[in-house]
C-alpha positions as CSV (number, residue, x, y, z in Angstrom):
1,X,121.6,67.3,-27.4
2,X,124.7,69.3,-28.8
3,X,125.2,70.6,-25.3
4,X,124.3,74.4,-25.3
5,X,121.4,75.5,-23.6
6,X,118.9,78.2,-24.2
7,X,121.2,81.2,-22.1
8,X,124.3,80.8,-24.7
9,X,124.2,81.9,-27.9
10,X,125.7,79.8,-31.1
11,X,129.3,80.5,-30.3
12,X,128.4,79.7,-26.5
13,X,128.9,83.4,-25.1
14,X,126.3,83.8,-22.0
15,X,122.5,85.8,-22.9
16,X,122.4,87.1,-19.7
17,X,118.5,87.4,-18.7
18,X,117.1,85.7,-21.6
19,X,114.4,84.4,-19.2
20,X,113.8,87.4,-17.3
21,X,113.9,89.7,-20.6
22,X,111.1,86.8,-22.1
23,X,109.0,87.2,-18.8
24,X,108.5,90.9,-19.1
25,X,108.1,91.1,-22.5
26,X,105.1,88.6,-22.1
27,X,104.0,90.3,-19.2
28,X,104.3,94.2,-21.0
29,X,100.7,95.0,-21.6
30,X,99.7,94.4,-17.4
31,X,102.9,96.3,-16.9
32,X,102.0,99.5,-18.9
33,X,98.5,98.9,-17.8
34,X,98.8,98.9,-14.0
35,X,102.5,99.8,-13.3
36,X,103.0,102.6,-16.0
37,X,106.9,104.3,-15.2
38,X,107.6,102.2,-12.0
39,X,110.4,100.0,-12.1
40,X,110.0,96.0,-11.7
41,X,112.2,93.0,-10.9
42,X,111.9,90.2,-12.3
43,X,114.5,86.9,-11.6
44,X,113.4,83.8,-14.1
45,X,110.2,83.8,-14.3
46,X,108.8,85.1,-11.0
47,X,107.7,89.3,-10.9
48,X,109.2,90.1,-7.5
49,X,107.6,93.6,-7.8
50,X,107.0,96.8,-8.9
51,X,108.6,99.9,-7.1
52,X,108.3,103.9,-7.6
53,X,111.7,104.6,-8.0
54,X,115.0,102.8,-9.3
55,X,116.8,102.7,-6.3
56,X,113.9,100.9,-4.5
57,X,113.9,98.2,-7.2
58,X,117.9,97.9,-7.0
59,X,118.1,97.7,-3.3
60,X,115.2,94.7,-3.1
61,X,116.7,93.2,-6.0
62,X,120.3,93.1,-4.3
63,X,118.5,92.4,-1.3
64,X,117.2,89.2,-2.2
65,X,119.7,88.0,-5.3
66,X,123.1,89.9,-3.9
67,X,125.2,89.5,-6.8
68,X,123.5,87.3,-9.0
69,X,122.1,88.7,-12.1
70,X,118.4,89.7,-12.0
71,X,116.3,92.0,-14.0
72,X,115.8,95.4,-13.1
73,X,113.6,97.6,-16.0
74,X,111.4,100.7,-15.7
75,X,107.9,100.0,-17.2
76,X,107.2,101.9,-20.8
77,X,111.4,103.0,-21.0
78,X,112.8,102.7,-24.4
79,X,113.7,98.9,-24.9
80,X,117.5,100.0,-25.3
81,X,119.1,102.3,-23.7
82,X,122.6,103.0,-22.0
83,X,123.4,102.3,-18.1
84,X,126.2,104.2,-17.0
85,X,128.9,102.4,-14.8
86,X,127.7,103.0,-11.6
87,X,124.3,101.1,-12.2
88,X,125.9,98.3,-14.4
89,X,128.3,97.2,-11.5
90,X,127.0,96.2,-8.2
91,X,126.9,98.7,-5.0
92,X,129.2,98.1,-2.5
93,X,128.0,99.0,0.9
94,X,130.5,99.2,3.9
């Protein structure tokens, strides 16, 4: 074993959500099928669910996870596209 794992890449900088990216990609078609524009979180390899709008997924997400890294994707969006700030850093709620 050479000692790097599957969530670092060659130079050993973190893949954030390799496994959570892999599980919705194999789980795409039921997605679009049955969840078409709803948003789903997934952490590893377990669906925690689908919800209607983004702020539903991101509260159960933070909810459940708090500020560990989970993944939160709206069904049929463009694979890449740009978070502004105030989604890419965690809510604080006083």
């Amino acid at each position: 074993m050479d000692g790097k794992n599957e969530s670092t890449t060659a130079d050993g900088s973190a893949r954030p959500l390799k496994v959570e990216i892999a599980t919705y990609e194999a789980n795409r078609t039921q997605f679009e099928r049955d969840f078409p524009n709803q948003w789903v979180v997934i952490k590893g390899t377990e669906i925690i669910g689908h919800y209607a709008t983004m702020d539903e997924a991101a509260d159960e997400g933070l909810k459940r996870f708090g500020g560990k890294p989970f993944l939160l994707r709206q069904v049929c969006a463009p694979t890449e596209i740009v978070l502004p700030a105030s989604v890419v850093y965690a809510r604080v709620v006083a």
